[in-house]
N, C-alpha and C positions, 0 to 999 in steps of 0.2 A: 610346855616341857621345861625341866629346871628353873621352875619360879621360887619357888621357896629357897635352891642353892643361888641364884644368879643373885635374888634380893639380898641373902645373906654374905655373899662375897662382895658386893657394893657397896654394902653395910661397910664391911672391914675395910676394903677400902678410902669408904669417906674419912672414917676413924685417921687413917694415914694421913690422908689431905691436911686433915686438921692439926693433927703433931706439925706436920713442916717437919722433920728430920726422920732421916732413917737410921737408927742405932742399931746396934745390937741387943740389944735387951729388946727394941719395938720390932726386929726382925721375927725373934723367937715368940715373941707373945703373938705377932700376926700369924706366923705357921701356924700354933696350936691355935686360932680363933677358925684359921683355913682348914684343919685335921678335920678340926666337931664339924664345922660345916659337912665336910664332904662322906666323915659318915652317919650324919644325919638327915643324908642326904641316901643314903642307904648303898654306899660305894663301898667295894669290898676292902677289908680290913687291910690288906698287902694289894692293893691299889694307892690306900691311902699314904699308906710308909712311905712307901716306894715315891708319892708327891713330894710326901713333907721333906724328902731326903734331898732331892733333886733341885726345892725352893732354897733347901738350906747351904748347900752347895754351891747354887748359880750367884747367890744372894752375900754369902758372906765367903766364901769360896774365892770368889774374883772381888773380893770390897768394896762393893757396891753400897756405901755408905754416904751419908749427907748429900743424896743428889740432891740436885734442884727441885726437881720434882718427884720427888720420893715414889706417890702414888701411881705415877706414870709407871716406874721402875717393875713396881709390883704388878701391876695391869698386863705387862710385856711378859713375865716368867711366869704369871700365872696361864695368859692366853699359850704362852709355848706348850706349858706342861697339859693345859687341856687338849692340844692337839695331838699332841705326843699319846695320849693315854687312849684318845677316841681313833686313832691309826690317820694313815696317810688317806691323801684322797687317790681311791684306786682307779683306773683306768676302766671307763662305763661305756667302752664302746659296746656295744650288743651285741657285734658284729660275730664276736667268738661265742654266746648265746645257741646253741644248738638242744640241748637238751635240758633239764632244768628237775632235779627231781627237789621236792618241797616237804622238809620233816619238821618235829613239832609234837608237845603234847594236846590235847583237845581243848580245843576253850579258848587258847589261842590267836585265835585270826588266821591259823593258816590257810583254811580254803577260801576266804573273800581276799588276804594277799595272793594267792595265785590266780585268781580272777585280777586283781589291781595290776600285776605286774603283765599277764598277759595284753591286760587293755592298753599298757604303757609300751608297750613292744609293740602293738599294732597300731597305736596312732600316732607315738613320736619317731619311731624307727620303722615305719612300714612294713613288719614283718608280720608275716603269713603265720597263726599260733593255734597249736591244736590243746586245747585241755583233755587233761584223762584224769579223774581220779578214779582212786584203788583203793577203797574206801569199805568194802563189802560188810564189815560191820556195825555201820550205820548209813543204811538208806538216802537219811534223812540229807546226809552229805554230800549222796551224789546228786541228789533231786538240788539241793540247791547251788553246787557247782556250777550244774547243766541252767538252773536257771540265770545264774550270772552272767552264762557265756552266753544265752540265747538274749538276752535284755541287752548287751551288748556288741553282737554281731559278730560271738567269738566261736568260732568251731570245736565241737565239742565231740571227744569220745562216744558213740553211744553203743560200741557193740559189746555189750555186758549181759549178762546171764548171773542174776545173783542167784539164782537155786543152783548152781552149780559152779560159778567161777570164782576163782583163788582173785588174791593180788596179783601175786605172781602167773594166774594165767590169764589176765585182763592186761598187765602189764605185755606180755610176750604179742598177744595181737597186735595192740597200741604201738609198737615198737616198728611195724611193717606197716602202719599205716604212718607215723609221723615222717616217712620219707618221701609225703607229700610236701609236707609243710618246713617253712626254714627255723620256727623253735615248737618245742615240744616240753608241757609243763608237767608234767605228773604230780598227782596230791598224794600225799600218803596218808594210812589210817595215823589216827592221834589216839593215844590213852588217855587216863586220868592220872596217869603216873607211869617212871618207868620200868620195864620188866624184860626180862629175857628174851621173851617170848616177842615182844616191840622189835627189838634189837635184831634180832635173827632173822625176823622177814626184811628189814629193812634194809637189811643186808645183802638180803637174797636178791631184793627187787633192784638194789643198787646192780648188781652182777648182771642184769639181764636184760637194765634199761643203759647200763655204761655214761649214765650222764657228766656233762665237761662242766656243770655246776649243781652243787648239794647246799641246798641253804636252809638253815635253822630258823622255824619261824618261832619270837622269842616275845611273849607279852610282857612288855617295859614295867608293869606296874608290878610285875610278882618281884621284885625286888632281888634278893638273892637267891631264889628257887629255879631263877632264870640262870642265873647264873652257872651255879648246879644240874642245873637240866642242859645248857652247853657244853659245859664241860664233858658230857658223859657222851653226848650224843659223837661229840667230838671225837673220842676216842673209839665210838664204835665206826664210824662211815668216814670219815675224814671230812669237813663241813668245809666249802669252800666260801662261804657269807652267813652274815647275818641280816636277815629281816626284823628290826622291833615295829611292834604293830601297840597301837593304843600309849603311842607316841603326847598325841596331845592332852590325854586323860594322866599323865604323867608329872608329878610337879616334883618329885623329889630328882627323875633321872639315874640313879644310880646303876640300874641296869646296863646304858650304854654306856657309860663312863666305865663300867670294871670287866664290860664284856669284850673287846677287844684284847685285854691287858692279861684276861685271866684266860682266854681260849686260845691266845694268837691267833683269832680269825678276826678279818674285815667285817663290821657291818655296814650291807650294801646298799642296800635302802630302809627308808623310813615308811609309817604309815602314821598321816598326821592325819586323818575325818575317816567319817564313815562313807561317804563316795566314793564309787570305781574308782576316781582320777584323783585321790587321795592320797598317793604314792610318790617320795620324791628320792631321788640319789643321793645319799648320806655324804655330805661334805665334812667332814671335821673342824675344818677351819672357820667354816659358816657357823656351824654348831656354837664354836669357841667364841665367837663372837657374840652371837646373839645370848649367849651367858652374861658376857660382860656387857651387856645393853651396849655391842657399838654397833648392831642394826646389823641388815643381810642385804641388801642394795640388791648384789647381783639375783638372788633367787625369787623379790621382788619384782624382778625387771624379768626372768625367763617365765615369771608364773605367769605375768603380764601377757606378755610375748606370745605363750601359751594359750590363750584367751581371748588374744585379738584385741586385748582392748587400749591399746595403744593411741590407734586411731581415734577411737573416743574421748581421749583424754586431753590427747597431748597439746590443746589451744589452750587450756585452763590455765585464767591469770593466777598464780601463786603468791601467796605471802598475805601481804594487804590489802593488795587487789583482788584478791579473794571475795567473791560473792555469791548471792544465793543460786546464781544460773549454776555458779562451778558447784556448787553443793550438792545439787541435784544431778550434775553429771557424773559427780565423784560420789553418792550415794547408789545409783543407778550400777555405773561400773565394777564396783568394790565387792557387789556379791559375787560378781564370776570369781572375783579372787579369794573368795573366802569371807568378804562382808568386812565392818569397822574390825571388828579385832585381829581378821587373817591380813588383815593390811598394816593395822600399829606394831604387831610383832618383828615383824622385816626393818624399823624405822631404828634408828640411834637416837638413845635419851631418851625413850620412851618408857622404861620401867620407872624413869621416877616423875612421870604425870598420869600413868596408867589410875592411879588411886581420882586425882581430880576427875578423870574421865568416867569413871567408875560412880562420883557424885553425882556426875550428870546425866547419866544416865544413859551415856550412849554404847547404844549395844543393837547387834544385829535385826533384833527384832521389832525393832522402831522403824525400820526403812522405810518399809510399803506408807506408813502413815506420815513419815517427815516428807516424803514425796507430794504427797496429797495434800498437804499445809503449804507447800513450796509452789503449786500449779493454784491453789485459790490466792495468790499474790498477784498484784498488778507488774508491769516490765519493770517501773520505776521504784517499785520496794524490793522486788530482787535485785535491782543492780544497787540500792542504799537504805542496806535495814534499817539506818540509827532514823530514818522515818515512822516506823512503826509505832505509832502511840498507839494508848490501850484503846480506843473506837476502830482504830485499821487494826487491831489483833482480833476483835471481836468481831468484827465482819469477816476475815480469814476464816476464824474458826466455825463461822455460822455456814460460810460457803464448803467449806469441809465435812461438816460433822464431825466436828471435833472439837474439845474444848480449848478456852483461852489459857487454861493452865499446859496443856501441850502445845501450843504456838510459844510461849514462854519460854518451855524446855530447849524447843529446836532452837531459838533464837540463842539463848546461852548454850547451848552444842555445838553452832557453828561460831560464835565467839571465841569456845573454846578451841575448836578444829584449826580456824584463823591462825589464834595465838601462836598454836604449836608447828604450822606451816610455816608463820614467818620465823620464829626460831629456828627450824632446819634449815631455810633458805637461808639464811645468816650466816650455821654452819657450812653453808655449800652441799648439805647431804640431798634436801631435795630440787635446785638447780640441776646436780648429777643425775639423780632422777628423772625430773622431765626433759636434761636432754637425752638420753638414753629413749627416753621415749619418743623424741619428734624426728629421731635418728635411727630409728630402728635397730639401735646395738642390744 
């Protein structure tokens, strides 16, 4: 998500770095280099004013000129104004979670997000969750609701009669039944656009189901149509969140950047994979960060946490002492949390070696085989690769099945992994990291 903005704001950035001075003349040419970025980035037009006003303000406003570190200057009013724009971090106790009704046009994600958030309700907050959708106009939506919640162990609606039952009178049952349970998720039907006709049941079903949250399920990639499609929805039900779904298919971002700004609604959570447990609590401030590549530590450490995989890790020599034993434990590990890439995205500094890493190849779907090049090694060339001549790579790879050009690759993979751990370790960012791990915070 915000690849192509994050790269291009670091762009302008370094530009700054490189001046050493902040004038005014280089104030006003960085806003406008900051404008294009952010609606090229597909952020709403009176989003972006409203930035440029705010940068020009804070920046020459208070004479914020010739710092020391110019770029610093800018990196601070820029992270303020993205947090400012993406809203506060709202209060995600669940606990007020009683009823939940879920709208949206079709195509969306919104019945696999209220499958997600259900499962997130019942495994981090142990609550009891009944799904219903009210979906009668396509089948196909409750068959695979019900099968979401049955593959997950989530209770589900089933007393439905489509030859004969309304929304509204599938909803009025469901309503006497969720005072079994402590939340209660209703799906609504989705269009392919909006209409009256949308609006007025939605309405209705709002009246009958009294839900204490209405949330907008909002596909990040439709750019301004999302935007458009909130706003409207808004003014018919009163939306109390937003859900962006297809979050990580996302490089431009401009949807959750302008959709807070432009609906006054919160978005409450995110949907970054296509797995149940794909669902995470919209931080702003994480957000803002991992824009400006200074990493996400904490969400890092609770996905971790999340996973259990704490205890697996947290003996791993770090830095230079890094060897092939930790490689294979940290290759092992890393898919619970998403595999090499859902782990580099959380780190600081990492937008500008992502490209080297990218040369070499590493990527998710090398695991199972870098493991299997890793296990035909003897103890004494995992604990000291720079032994590995070309006769001990070619016996690896004969014991593998695999070629000597893939022993090559992993060997320059974990060269590279090394380099980029002892760098964070230097910065202290991953020290903070594995103690949070050996510590359980």
């Amino acid at each position: 998500m915000f690849s192509n903005l994050s790269k291009k704001l670091l762009s302008i950035i370094d530009g700054i770095r490189k001046r050493g001075i902040l004038t005014e003349e280089v104030v006003e040419a960085t806003i406008r280099e900051i404008r294009v970025s952010l609606l090229e980035a597909d952020v709403a037009l009176s989003v972006v004013k409203s930035f440029s006003a705010n940068m020009r303000e804070k920046l020459i406003g208070r004479k914020v000129i010739n710092n020391v570190a110019p770029e610093q200057t800018i990196i601070k009013i820029v992270y303020d104004e993205l947090v400012n724009l993406l809203g506060h971090t709202d209060d995600l106790h669940e606990d007020r979670y009683k009823t939940i009704l879920m709208a949206g046009l079709q195509g969306t994600g919104k019945t696999t997000a209220a499958a997600k958030l259900a499962y997130l309700l019942k495994t981090k907050f142990k609550k009891k969750v009944l799904l219903v959708s009210l979906d009668t106009y396509r089948p196909a939506a409750i068959d695979q609701l019900q099968k979401l919640a049955s593959n997950n162990s989530i209770d589900f609606f089933n007393d439905i009669d489509l030859t004969s039952d309304t929304p509204i009178a599938i909803a009025q049952k469901a309503v006497e039944a969720q005072k079994r349970y402590d939340v209660a998720i209703y799906d609504t039907a989705g269009r392919l656009y909006l209409d009256e006709g949308m609006m007025a049941e939605i309405k209705e079903i709002k009246n009958v189901t009294n839900p204490n949250e209405t949330f907008l399920v909002v596909d990040s990639m439709m750019g301004q149509d999302a935007i458009n499609t909130a706003k409207a929805f808004n003014e018919a039900v009163k939306l109390t969140g937003l859900i962006l779904t297809r979050v990580d298919g996302d490089s431009r971002g401009g949807a959750a950047l302008s959709a807070k700004s432009v609906t006054n609604c919160q978005i409450k959570y995110i949907c970054v994979g296509e797995k149940i447990e794909d669902i995470e609590p919209f931080y702003p401030e994480r957000i803002a960060s991992r824009i400006l590549d200074k990493g996400d530590i904490l969400s890092l450490v609770e996905k971790a946490m999340d996973k259990n995989v704490m205890e697996d890790v947290k003996d791993v020599a770090l830095g230079k002492q890094f060897d092939l034993n930790g490689m294979e434990k940290y290759l092992k590990q890393l898919e619970k949390i998403g595999g090499i890439s859902g782990f580099l995205k959380f780190l600081p500094g990492v937008g500008k070696i992502k490209e080297q890493l990218k040369e070499a190849n590493v990527t998710d779907k090398t695991v199972a085989k870098q493991i299997a090049i890793i296990r035909s090694m003897t103890k004494g060339e995992r604990k000291d690769p720079s032994v590995l001549n070309a006769s001990r790579r070619r016996r690896i790879a004969s014991g593998c099945g695999q070629q000597v050009s893939d022993v090559n690759r992993l060997i320059k993979q974990f060269e590279q992994v090394r380099t980029m751990m002892t760098k964070f370790q230097n910065q202290g960012a991953m020290k903070s990291f594995a103690d949070r791990f050996s510590c359980g915070k």
